[in-house]
N, C-alpha and C positions, 0 to 999 in steps of 0.2 A: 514328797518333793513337789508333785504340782500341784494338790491342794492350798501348797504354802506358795507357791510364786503365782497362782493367778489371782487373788485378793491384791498380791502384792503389785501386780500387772495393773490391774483394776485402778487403784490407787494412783498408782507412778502417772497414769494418761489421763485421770482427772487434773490430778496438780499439775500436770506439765500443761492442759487444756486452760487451767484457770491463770496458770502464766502467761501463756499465749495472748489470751484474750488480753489482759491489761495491755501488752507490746502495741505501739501504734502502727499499723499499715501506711509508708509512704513511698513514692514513688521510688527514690533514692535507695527504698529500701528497696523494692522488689526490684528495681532494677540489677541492683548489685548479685541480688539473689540468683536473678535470671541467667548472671555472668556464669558463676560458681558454681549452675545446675550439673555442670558434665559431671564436676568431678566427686559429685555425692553420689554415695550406695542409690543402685536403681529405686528402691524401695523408700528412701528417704526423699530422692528427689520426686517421686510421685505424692510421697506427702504434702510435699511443701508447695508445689505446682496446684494441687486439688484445693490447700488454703487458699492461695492468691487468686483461685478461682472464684471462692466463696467470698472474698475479700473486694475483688473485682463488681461483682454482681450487688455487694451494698455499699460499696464507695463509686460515685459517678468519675469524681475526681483520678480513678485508675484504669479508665474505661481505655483509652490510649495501646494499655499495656495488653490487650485480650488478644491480638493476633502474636504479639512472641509469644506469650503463654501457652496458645491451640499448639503453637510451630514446638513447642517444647515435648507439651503433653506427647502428639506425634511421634516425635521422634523415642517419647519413654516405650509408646505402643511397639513401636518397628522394632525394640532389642527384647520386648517380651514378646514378637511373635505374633501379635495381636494387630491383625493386619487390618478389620472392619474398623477398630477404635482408634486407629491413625489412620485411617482414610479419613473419618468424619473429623478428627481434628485438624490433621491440612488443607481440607475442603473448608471449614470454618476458618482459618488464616486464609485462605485466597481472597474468600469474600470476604475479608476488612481491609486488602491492602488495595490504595485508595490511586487510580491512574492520575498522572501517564506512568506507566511502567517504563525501565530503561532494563537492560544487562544486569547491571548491579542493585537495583529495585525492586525485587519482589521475585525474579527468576527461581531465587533458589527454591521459595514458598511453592511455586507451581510446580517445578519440577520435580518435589520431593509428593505432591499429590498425585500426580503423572504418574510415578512412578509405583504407587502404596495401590494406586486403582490395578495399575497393570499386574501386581501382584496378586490380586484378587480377580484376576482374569476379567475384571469388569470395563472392557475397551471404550466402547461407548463411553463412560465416562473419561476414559482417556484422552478423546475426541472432544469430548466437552470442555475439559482443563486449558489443551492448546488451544482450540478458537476461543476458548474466557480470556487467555493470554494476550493471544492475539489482539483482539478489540482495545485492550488496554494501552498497546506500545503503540509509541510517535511512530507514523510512516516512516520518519528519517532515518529511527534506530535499528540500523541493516542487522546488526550483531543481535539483537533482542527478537528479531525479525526469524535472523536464521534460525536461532532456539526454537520460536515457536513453530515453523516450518517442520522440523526436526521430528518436537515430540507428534506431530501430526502423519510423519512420515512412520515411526515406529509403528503407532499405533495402527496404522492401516496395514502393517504388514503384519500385526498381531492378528488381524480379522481376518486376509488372507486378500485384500484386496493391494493385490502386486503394482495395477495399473497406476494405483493414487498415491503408494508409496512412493514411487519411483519419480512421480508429477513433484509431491512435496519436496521429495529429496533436492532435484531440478529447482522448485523455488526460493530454499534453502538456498544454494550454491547460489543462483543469480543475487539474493542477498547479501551473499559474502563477497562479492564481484566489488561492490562498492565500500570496504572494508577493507584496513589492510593484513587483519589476520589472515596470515598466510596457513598458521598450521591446522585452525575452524576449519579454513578452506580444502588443504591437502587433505583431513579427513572426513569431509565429504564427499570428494572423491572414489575414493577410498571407499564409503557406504554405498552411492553408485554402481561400484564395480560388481560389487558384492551383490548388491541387489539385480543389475544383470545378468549375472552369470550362473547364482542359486536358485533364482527365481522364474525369470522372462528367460533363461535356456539359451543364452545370445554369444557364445563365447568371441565371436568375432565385434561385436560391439564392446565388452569386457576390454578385449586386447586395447579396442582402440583408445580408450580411455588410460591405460595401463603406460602404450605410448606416449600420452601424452602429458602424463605424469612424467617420465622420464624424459623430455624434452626439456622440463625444468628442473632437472636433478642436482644442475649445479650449484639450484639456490636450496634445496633440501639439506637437513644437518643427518648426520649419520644414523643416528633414529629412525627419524623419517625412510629412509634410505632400504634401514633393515626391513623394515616393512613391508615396501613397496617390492623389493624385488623378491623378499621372501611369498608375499601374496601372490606373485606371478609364478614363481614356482609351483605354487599347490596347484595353478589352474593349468597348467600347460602339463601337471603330473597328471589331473584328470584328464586332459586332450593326451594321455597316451605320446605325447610328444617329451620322452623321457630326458633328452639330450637336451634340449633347449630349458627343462627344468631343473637339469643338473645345474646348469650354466649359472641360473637364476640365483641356486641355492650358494654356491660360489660366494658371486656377489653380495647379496646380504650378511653370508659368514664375513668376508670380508670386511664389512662395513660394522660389524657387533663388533670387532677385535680393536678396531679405533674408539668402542665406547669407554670413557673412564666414569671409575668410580658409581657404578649402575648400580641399585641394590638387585635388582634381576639378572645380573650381566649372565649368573651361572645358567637359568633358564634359557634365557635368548640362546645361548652357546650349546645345553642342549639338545633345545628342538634343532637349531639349526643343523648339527651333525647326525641328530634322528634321522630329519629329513632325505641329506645325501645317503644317509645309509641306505635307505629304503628305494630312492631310486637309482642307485650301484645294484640295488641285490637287481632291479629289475631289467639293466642295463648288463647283467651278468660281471659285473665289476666287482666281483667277490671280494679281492684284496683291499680292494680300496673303501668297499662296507666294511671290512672288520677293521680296517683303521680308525675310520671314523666311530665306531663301538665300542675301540677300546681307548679310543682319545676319553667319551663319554664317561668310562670307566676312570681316568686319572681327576676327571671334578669330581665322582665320588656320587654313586646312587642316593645317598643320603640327605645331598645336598642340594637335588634338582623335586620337584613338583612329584606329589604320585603318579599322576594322570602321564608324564612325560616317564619315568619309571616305569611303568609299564607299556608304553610303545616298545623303549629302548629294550625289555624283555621279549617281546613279541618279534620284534626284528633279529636278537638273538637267533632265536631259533626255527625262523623261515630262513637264516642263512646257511644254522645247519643243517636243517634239513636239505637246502640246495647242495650241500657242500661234502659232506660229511657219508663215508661208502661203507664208513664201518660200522657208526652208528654209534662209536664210544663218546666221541663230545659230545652227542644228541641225550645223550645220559646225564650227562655234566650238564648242561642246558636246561634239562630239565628239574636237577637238585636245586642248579638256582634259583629256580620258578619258586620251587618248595619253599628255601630259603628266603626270599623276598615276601614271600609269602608272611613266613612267621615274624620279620620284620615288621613288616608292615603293620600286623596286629599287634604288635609289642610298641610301636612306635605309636598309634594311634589309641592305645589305652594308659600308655603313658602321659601324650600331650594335655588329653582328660585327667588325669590325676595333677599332672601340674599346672592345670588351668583354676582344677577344686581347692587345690593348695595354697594359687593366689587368691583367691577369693576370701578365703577362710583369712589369711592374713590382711586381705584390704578390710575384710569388716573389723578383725580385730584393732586396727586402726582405726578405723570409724569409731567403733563403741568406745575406744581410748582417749581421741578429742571430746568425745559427745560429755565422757565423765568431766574430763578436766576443765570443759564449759560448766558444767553442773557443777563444780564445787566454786569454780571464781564467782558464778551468779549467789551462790549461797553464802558467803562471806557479805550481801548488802541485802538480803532477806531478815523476816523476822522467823522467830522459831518457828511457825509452822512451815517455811519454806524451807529449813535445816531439814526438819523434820522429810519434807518432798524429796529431799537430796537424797537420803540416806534409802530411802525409797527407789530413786531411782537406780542409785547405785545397788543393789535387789536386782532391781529391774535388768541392769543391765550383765550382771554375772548371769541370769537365768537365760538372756540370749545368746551368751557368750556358748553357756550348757547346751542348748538347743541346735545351735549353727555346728560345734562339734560331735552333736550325735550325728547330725544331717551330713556331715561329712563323712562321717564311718560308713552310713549307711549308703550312698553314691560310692564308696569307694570299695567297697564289698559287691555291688549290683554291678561294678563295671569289671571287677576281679571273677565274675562268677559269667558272664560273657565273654571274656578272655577265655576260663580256659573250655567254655560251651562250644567255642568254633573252633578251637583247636582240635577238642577231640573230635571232631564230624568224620574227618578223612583218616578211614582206619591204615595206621600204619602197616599195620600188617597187608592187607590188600594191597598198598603199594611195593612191597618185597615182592610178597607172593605174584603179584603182575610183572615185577621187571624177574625175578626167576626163572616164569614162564615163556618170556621171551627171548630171554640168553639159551634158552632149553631147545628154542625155534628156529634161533637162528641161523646153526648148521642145517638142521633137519629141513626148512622152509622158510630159506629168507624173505620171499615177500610177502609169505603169510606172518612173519614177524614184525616186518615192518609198516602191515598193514595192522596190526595189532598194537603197535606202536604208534601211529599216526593218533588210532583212534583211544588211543589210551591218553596222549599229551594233549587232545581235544576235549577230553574229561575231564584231566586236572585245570587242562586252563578258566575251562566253564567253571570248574568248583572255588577257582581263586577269584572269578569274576563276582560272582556268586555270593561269596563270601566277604568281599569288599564293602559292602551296603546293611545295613539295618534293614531294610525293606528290599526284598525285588520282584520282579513281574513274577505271579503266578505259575503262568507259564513257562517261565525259562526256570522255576526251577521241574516242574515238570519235565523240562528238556533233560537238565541234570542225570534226573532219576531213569531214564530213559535209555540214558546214554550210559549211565553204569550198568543199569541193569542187564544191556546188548551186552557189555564187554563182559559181565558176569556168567553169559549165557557160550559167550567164547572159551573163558576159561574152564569152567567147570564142567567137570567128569558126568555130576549128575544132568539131567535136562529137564528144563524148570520151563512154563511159561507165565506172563503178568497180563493184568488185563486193568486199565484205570475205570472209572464208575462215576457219573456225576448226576447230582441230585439241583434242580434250582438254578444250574450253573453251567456253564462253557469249558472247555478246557482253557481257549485266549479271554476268559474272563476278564476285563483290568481292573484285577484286585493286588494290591501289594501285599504279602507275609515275609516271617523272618527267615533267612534260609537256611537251608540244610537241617530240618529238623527228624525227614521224614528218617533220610539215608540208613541211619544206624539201626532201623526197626528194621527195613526193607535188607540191612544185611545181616540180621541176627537169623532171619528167615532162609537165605540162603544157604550162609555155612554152616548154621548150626541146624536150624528145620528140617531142612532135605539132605543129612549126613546121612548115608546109611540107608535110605529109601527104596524102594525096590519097584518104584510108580513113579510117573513123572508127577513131578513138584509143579506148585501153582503159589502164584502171588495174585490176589485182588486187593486194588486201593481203592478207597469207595471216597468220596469228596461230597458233602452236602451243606450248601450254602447256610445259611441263618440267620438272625437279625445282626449279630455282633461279632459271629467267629462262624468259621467252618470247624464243620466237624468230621476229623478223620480219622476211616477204621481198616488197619492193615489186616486181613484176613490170609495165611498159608492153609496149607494142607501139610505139615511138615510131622514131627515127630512128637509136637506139644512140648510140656513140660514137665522136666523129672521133678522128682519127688526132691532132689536135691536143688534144683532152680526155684521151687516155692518158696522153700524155708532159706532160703538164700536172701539177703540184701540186694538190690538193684546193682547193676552194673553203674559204673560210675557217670559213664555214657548216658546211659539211662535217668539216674538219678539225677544231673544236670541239667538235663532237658525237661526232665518234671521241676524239678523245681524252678524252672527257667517261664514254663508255659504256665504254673501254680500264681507266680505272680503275675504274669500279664493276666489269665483268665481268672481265675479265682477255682479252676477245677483241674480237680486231679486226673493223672493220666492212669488209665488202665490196661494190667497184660492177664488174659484170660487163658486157661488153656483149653481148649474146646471141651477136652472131653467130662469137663465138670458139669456141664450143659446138659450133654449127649457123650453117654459111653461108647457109641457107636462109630465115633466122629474121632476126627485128629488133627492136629496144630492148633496155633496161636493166633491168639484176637486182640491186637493194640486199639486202645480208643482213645480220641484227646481229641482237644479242641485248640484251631488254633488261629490268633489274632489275626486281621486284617483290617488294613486302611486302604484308602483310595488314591493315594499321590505314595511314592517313594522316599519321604521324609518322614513316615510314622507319623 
């Protein structure tokens, strides 16, 4: 099959190339083009932008058109991720766009480079953008004034210079003084505050600002409204002044229940009941937290934000724990966790499968006008452009073939990390832990419940943990740490562990995938040290490298029978190798020592495993 579609590939982009060229390049055209860029396949419209480029560069006559072009290219960069090659293309549309600048002139251009630099952590240039901005706009134009003010205020607080932020912010605001946007204005403020009180440490200046937002309350629309007195809430929860922040949170619920027709209304509603919840629990207002929890509960976990989903879990169960003597809801409490848990990954490899889905049908779409243009043009061709057609259409089943393997294969790699983190948290260890505890709790209730604390502090870490493609080194370190104490609680036998690093730190900031170690570290446990009659030992040894760490689990346990060689990988296992096989390209190894040395005993895991620098892989 591809022997016969690449010729035929070959072919299709000659004829379609020798089409091209006869077509005239006119302004009318590429302008129209430049309209209809959104809504073509990424890929197609980078095609067509890279022509008009080349097209640009030998027609003087389209020279005009080069700054929406860069402003295009741009924006193709930012959805591929490609943050250096849309900086240089919006930094190219700055400098074509020709002063005075106004608001609606050129703003977005700059603000879209502003932004591309600060994604590249490159501030400096950030700095550069606003004062290029600036020089540009009429003194008069307050509004174009404050923007540039603005990105000059960010920027300095990306640096870490609070003083100059706060200056900007200020001439910013004095800007908008002579302006009637009121809402520009109220969220300056509002930046102000912010920048006060997180930064310059000044809560009494905060307030004052705060008051004098609410001086003018009664020209604020209920929006506005939510905001301000829900912002005053969080700060007055940090001032420890609980009652005065309840008050706060009131008011802003209040004012969300007058908003119609929101598409966020369920969000606003609820952080805003998160919030009371959390300062009732700390207000000892128990009754009145689990109101507002199980109001939360009637919009339906489903329906609100994960990042708020998980508050409203976390406040769950610091209520029970305040609340709760028997410790049976705290059980319930924590199944939820489990379950949101499993949701969550089911929810999130789902959105991915129906995101690959539409895709797959928007190109089939594509490729379906693309033909039905290719046959209307071939009806005023001569044979050899019938000929082209019939070519293309070749062409274009062979893509159709390729986009649907590409699809099985993303939806196999995301089915195959589905259920790689599902199995991490061995079921069994969680029985076997709440068994242990029900077994304690006559015998030594607070050694149960001190068993429990630090048990709901593991799952929660391992749900945290497990939320992210990447996380800190170190906290999953914590992880292993934190199971392997409680492991040292439970169990009969007595094991110690000792971590090892080569090249490397333990708070290294290195991001890898998590949970990979756990299920070596507890083959070693219950099955290593069964039956032992010496204290057990774990070493994990960590040694840096140019492109992965490489990590070797070392026991002193019982090694492996004759029946775990000739055995298949546990599925556990098996998952995870084939998980690390494709990211490194090397295989994981389980040795038993004493094939080494007959003198020796237990197991030797080795693997290597991916790491990046930033927490997005």
């Amino acid at each position: 099959m591809r022997s016969f579609v690449l010729p035929l590939l070959c072919a299709a982009l000659f004829l379609l190339g020798c089409q091209q060229e006869n077509k005239q390049w006119t302004k009318d055209r590429v302008i129209s083009l430049h309209e209809r860029i959104d809504s073509l396949r990424p890929d197609s419209s980078y095609y067509y932008l890279k022509q008009i480029e080349r097209e640009i560069a030998r027609n003087p006559l389209l020279d005009s058109l080069t700054l929406k072009n860069h402003y295009l290219l741009g924006n193709y960069f930012i959805t591929q991720g490609i943050l250096d090659s849309s900086a240089y293309h919006y930094h190219e549309a700055v400098n074509r766009v020709q002063p005075p600048l106004d608001y609606n002139k050129g703003a977005n251009y700059f603000f879209k480079a502003h932004e591309a630099y600060r994604d590249l952590g490159k501030f400096g240039d950030c700095i550069a953008i606003a004062n290029q901005y600036l020089n540009g706009v009429d003194e008069n134009d307050y509004k174009a004034l404050a923007l540039g003010y603005q990105m000059l205020s960010d920027a300095n607080l990306w640096i870490g210079n609070i003083d100059k932020a706060i200056s900007q912010n200020e001439a910013q605001i004095r800007a908008l003084k002579n302006t009637e946007d009121s809402v520009y204005m109220y969220t300056s403020f509002l930046d102000k505050a912010n920048l006060i009180y997180y930064y310059k440490k000044d809560p009494r200046a905060t307030f004052h600002i705060m008051d004098s937002l609410l001086g003018i309350k009664d020209y604020l629309t209920n929006d506005q409204l939510r905001v301000l007195y829900g912002n005053y809430g969080v700060y007055q929860f940090f001032e420890s002044d609980f009652q005065k922040s309840k008050d706060y949170y009131e008011k802003s619920l209040a004012h969300i229940k007058l908003l119609k027709n929101m598409p966020d209304l369920n969000s606003f509603l609820a952080v805003s009941y998160a919030n009371l919840a959390e300062v009732c629990i700390e207000l000892r207002e128990f009754s009145q937290a689990k109101k507002y929890l199980d109001t939360i509960k009637t919009i339906g976990l489903h329906n609100i934000p994960r990042r708020i989903r998980k508050s409203v879990l976390r406040y769950e169960l610091k209520l029970a724990n305040a609340t709760d003597s028997n410790l049976t809801n705290l059980y319930d409490h924590l199944d939820t966790i489990a379950k949101y848990q499993e949701l969550s990954y089911n929810e999130k490899i789902q959105n991915e499968l129906v995101e690959l889905t539409k895709a797959n049908e928007k190109e089939k779409q594509i490729l379906q006008e693309k033909l039905e243009t290719e046959i209307a043009n071939a009806n005023l061709k001569t044979s050899l452009l019938w000929g082209g057609v019939g070519v293309s259409l070749l062409f274009s089943f062979g893509l159709l073939f390729y986009f649907r393997r590409k699809l099985k294969f993303e939806r196999n790699s995301l089915q195959l990390q589905q259920r790689l983190l599902r199995s991490q948290m061995n079921p069994h260890f969680t029985f076997n832990t709440l068994y242990a505890i029900q077994s304690q709790i006559k015998k030594e209730p607070e050694a149960a419940t001190n068993y429990l604390l630090k048990f709901s502090r593991l799952l929660r870490l391992f749900l945290e943990n497990s939320m992210g493609d990447y996380i800190p080194l170190e906290k999953e370190i914590e992880s292993l740490k934190k199971y392997m104490d409680l492991q040292k609680l439970r169990s009969i036998q007595k094991f110690e562990y000792h971590f090892h690093y080569e090249n490397m730190e333990e708070d290294e900031l290195l991001f890898i995938p998590p949970m990979l170690l756990q299920p070596f570290i507890e083959n070693s446990i219950e099955h290593g040290f069964a039956g032992i009659d010496y204290p057990g030992k774990v070493d994990i040894y960590l040694s840096l490298e140019d492109k992965f760490i490489h990590c070797t689990i070392e026991d002193n346990g019982n090694g492996l029978t004759a029946k775990q060689k000739s055995a298949k990988q546990s599925a556990s296992t098996r998952l995870i190798s084939d998980f690390l096989k494709k990211l490194t390209g090397k295989e994981l190894e389980v040795i038993d020592k004493k094939d080494k040395n007959p003198e020796d005993s237990g197991t030797l895991v080795q693997f290597s495993i991916p790491y990046t620098l930033t927490e997005n892989g």
